[in-house]
C-alpha positions in Angstrom: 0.0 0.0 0.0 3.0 2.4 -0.1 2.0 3.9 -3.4 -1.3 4.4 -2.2 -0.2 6.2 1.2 2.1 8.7 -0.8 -0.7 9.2 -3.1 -2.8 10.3 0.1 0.1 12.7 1.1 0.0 14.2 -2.4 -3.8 15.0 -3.2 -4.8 15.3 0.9 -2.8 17.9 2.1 -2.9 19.8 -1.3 -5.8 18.5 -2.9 -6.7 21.4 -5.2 -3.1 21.6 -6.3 -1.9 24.1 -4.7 0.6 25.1 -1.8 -1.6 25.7 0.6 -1.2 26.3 4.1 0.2 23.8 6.8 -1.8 21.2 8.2 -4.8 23.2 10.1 -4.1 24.1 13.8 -6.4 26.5 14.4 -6.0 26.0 17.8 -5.0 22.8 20.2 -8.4 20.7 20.1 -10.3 20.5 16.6 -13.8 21.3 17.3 -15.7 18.2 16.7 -19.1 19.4 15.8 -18.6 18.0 12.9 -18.2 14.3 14.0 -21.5 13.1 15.2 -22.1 9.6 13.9 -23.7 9.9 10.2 -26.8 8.6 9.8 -27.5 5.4 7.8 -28.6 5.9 3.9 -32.3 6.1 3.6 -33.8 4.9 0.3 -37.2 5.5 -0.7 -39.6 3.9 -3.7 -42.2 5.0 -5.6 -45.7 4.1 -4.0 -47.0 0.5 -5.5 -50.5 -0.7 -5.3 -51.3 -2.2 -2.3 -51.0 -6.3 -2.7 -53.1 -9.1 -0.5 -49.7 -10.8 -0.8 -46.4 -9.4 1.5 -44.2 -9.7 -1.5 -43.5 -6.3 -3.3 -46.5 -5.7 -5.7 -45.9 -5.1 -9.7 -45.7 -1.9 -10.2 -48.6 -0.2 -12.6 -47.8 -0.7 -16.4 -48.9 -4.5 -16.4 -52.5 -3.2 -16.2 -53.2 -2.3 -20.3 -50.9 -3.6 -22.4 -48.4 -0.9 -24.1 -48.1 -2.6 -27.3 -52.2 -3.2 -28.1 -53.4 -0.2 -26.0 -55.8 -2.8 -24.9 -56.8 -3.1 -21.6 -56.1 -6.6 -19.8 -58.7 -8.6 -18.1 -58.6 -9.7 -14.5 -57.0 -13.6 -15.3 -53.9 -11.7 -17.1 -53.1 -9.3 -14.4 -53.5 -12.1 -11.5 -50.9 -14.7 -13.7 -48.7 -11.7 -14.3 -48.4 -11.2 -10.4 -48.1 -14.8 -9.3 -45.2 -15.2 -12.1 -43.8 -11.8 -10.5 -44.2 -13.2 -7.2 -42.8 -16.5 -8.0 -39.9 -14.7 -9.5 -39.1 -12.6 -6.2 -39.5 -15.6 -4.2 -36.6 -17.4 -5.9 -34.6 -14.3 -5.8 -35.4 -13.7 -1.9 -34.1 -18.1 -1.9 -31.1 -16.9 -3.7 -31.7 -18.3 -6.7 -30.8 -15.0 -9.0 -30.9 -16.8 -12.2 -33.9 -18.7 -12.3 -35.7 -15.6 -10.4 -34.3 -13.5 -13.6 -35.6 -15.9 -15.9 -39.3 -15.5 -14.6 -39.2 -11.4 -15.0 -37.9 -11.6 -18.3 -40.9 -13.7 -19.1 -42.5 -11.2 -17.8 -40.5 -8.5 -19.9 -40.7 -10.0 -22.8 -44.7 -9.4 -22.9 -44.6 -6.5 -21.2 -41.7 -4.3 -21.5 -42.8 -1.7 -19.3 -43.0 -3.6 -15.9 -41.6 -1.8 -13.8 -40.8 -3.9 -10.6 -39.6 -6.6 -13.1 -37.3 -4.0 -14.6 -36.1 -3.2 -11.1 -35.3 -6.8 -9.7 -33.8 -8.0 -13.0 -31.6 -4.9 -12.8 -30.9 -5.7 -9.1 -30.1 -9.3 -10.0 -28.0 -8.8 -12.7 -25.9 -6.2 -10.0 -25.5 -8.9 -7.4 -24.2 -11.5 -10.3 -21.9 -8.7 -11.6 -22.9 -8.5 -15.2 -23.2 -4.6 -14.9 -23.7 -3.9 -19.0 -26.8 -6.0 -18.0 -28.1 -4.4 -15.4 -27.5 -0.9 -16.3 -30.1 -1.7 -19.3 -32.9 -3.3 -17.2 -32.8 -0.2 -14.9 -31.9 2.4 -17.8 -35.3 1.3 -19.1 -37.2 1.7 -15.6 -35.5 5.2 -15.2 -36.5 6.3 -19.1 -40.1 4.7 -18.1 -40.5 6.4 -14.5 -37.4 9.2 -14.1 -38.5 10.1 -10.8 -37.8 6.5 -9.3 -35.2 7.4 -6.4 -34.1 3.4 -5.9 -33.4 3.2 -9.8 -30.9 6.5 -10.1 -29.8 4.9 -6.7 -28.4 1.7 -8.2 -27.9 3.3 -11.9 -25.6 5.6 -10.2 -23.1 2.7 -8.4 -23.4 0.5 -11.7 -22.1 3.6 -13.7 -19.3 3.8 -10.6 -18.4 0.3 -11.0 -18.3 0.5 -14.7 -15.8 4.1 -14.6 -18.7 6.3 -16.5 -17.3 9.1 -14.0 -19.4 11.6 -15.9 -22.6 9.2 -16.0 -22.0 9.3 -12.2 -21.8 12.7 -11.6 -24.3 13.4 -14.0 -26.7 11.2 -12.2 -26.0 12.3 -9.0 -27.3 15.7 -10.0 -30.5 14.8 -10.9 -30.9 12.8 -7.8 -29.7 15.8 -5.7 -32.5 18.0 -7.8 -35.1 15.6 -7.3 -34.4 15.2 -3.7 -34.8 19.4 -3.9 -37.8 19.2 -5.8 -40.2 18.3 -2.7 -41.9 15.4 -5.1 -41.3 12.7 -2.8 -41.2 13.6 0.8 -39.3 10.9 2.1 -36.9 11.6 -0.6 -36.4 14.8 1.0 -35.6 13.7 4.6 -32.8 11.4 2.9 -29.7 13.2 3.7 -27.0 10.8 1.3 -27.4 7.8 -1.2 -25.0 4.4 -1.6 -22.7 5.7 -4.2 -20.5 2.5 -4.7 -20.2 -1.1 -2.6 -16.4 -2.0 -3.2 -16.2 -5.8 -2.6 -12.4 -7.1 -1.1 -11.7 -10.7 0.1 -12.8 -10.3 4.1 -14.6 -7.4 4.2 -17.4 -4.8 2.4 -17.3 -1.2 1.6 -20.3 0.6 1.5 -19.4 4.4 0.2 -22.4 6.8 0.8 -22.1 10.3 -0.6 -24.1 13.2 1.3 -26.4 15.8 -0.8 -25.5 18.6 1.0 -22.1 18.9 3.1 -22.7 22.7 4.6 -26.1 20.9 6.1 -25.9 18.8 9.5 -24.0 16.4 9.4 -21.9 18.3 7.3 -20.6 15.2 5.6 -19.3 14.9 1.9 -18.6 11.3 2.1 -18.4 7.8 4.3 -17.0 4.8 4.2 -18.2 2.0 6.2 -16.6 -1.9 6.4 -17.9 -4.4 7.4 -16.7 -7.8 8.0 -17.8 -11.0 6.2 -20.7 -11.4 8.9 -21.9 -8.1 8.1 -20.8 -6.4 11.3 -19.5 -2.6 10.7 -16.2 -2.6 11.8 -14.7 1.2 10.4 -16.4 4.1 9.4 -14.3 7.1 7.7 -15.6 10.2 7.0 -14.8 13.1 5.2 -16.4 16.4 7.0 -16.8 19.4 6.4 -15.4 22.1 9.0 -17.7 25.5 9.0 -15.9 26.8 12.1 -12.1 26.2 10.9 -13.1 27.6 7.6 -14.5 30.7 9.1 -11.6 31.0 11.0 -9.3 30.2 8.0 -10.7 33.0 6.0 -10.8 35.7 8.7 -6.9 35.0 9.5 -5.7 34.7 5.5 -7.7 37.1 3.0 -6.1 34.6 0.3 -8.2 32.3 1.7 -11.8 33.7 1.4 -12.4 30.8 -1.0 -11.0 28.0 0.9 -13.0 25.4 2.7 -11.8 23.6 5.4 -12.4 19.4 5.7 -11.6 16.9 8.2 -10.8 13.5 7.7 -12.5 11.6 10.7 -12.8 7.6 11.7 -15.3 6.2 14.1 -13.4 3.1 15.8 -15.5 0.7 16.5 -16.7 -2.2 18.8 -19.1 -4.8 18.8 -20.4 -1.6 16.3 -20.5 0.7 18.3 -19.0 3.8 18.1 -15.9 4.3 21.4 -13.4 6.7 19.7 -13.2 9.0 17.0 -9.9 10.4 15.7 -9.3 13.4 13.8 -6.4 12.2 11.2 -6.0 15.5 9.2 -7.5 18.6 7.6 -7.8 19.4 3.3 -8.4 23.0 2.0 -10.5 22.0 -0.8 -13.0 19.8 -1.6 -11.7 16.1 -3.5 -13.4 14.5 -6.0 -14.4 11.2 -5.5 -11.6 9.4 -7.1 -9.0 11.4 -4.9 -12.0 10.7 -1.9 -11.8 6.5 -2.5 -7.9 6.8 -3.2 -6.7 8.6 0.1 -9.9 6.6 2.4 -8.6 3.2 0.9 -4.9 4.5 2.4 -6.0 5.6 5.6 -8.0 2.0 6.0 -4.8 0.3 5.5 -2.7 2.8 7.3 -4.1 5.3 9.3 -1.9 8.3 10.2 -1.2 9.3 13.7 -4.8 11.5 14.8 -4.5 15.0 15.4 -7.4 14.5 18.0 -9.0 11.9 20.0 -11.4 10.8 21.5 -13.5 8.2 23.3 -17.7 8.2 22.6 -20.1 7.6 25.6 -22.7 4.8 24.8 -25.0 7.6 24.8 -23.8 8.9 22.2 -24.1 6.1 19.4 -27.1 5.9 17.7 
């Protein structure tokens, strides 16, 4: 990892290129305001018709058929939801190809169904063919834009696949919609699941915030979790209102700069019991710089410019 740790040096410390000014020390203790612990990632879906079954309902588009503009009689609708229900089952057991094979059966017939779209989509992420899967759900998001779980997945395919400007692209419209007030859960939602980064023992899930100057005041986070799913790390990247106020007040070359933290929550049993300040950015990295200096500091975390330990109260 030595290449990586230099890297981190590099882009960290001067990560808009320039030389800018030592490490922060504003004064002897950080403030930590910034360093609450993040809330999870809340996803939302569009409302779908309520179902006597428990298993997630087809979604409307299977009522009239798109290619006769006929409507479809009650028999048609019922087999179309006990094949879609049959499918989900076998995905729910696991079994993500045969469940795959049902809602393309149903896809074939009707190409705008939308929770088929969706799970096949899904599937075909979990089984790694992302070409695949970024057509099922390009189709759902062409078909219903407003769809927050589609742009949701769409938006870590594209990551996986390096469509940096897909991504970004993407995560605009999500951040808009979120603005728009259309969906009100939506709009309590304060980040998304940007990209899942699969290594041999553990998990990274990478949420990016939609606002950083809003509490929590986080850009990004990184959590890992080990193979039985128990979050182990979380790192975050936060932004500091108070050291940039104070940055700009002190240096008038400055009045542009915004000041970041680079925080990890150190976990047990996962639960929050110490959070460490490692250092402090003068500009804001993109994502690639983000992953490259967070991937460092999980293999070899610098000494903290702050500590400290977390009451149990504290975690949430």
């Amino acid at each position: 990892m030595r290449a990586i740790t230099t890297y981190l040096i590099l882009s960290v410390v001067f990560i808009d290129g320039t030389a800018g000014p030592a490490l922060a020390q504003t004064d002897s203790n950080p403030p930590m305001t910034n360093a609450p612990t993040a809330p999870k990632p809340h996803v939302v879906e569009v409302e779908q018709p309520v179902q006597p079954s428990s298993m997630p309902a087809v979604p409307a588009g299977t009522s009239a058929s798109k290619s006769t503009g006929g409507e479809m009689d009650a028999a048609k609708i019922a087999e179309y939801q006990k094949r879609f229900q049959d499918g989900y089952a076998l995905e729910q057991a696991g079994k993500l190809a045969e469940a795959r094979t049902i809602f393309d059966g149903i896809l074939a017939e009707q190409p705008q169904a939308k929770r088929s779209l969706l799970e096949a989509g899904r599937i075909s992420f979990k089984l790694g063919e992302l070409t695949r899967a970024d057509d099922y759900l390009e189709k759902l998001h062409e078909i219903v834009p407003d769809f927050p779980e589609a742009i949701e997945l769409l938006i870590q395919i594209n990551q996986a696949l390096k469509r940096d400007v897909k991504v970004e692209l993407l995560a605009r419209d999500f951040r808009d919609l979120r603005d728009s007030g259309k969906l009100p859960d939506l709009t309590q939602s304060l980040c998304f699941v940007r990209e899942r980064i699969h290594l041999e023992a553990q998990d990274i899930v990478v949420s990016q915030f939609f606002d950083y100057t809003k509490d929590p005041n986080t850009v990004y986070m990184a959590e890992v979790y080990d193979a039985n799913g128990l979050l182990q790390r979380r790192i975050l990247l936060n932004y500091d209102a108070t050291s940039t106020a104070a940055l700009r007040a002190r240096d008038a070359k400055y009045q542009s700069a915004e000041v970041f933290s680079w925080i990890e929550h150190k976990m047990t049993n996962g639960q929050v019991k110490e959070i460490d300040v490692y250092l402090q950015i003068f500009a804001l990295p993109d994502y690639d710089k983000f992953r490259s200096a967070m991937l460092a500091i999980l293999a070899n975390p610098p000494k903290p410019i702050y500590s400290a330990p977390v009451d149990a109260g504290q975690n949430r």
